[in-house]
C-alpha positions as CSV (number, residue, x, y, z in Angstrom):
1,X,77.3,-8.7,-14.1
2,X,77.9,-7.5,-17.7
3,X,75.8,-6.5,-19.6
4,X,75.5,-5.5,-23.4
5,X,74.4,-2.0,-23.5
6,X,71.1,-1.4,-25.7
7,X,72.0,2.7,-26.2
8,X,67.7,3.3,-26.7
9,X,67.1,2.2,-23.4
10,X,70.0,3.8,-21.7
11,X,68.8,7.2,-23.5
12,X,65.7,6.6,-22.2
13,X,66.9,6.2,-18.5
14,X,69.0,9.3,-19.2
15,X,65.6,11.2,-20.2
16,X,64.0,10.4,-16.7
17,X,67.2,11.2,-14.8
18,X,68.0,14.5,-16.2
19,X,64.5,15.4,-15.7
20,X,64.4,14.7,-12.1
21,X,68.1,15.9,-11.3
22,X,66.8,19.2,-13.2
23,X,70.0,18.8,-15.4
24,X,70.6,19.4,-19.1
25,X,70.8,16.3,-20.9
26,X,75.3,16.7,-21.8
27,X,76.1,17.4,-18.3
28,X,75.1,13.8,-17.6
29,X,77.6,10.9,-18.6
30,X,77.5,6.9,-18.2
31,X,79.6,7.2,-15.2
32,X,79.0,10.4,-13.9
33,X,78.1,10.7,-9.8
34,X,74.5,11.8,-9.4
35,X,75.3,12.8,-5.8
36,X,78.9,13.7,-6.3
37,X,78.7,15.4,-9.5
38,X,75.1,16.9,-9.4
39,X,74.2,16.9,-6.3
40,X,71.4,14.6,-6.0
41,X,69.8,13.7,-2.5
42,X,67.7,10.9,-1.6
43,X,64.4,12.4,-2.7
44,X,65.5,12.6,-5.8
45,X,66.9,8.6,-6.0
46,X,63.6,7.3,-5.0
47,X,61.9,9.7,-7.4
48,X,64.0,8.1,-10.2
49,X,63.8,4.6,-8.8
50,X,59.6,5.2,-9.1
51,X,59.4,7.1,-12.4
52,X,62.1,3.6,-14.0
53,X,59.5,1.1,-12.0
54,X,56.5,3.4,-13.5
55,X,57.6,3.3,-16.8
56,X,59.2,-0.1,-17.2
57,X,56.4,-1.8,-15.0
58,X,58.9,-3.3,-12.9
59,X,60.0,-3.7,-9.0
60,X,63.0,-2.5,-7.8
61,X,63.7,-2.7,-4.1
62,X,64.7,0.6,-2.7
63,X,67.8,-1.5,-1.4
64,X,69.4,-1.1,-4.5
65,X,69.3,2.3,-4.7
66,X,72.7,2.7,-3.2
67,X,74.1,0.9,-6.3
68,X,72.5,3.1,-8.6
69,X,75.3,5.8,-8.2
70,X,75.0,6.6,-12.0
71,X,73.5,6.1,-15.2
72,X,75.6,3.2,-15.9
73,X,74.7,1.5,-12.8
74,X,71.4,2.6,-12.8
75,X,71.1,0.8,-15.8
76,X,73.2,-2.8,-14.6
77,X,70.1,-2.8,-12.0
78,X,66.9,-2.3,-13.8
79,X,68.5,-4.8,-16.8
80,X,68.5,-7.3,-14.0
81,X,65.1,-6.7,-13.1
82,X,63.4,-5.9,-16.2
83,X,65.2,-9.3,-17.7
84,X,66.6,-7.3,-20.6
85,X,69.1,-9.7,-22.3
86,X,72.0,-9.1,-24.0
């Protein structure tokens, strides 16, 4: 699925990741690994999957967490459920 990139909302899906990876905000990129590159654990996906639902009142089955590997995935997957169109 492609998807046009709306660069508010992705800023504001970086603001909740970097906050619950305890990062600073230019350490994270689009397509950087949360587990690989910033060592991110489970915990810490489900905390992000629940502060995206929380804030975008959405669902999000925990089975896609595994494709939310980074911000630019993370984003692919809540544009599908939150019906954002391009």
């Amino acid at each position: 699925m492609s998807t046009a990139i709306d660069r508010s909302k992705m800023e504001e899906l970086k603001e909740i990741v970097v906050e619950v990876l305890e990062i600073e905000d230019d350490e994270l990129t689009d397509t950087s690994l949360f587990i690989d590159d910033h060592e991110a654990d489970s915990l810490r996906a489900i905390e992000i999957l629940a502060r995206i639902e929380k804030k975008y009142k959405v669902d999000i089955p925990q089975s896609e967490l595994p494709k939310m590997v980074n911000l630019q995935e993370v984003y692919n997957v809540v544009a599908q459920y939150a019906d954002w169109q391009d």
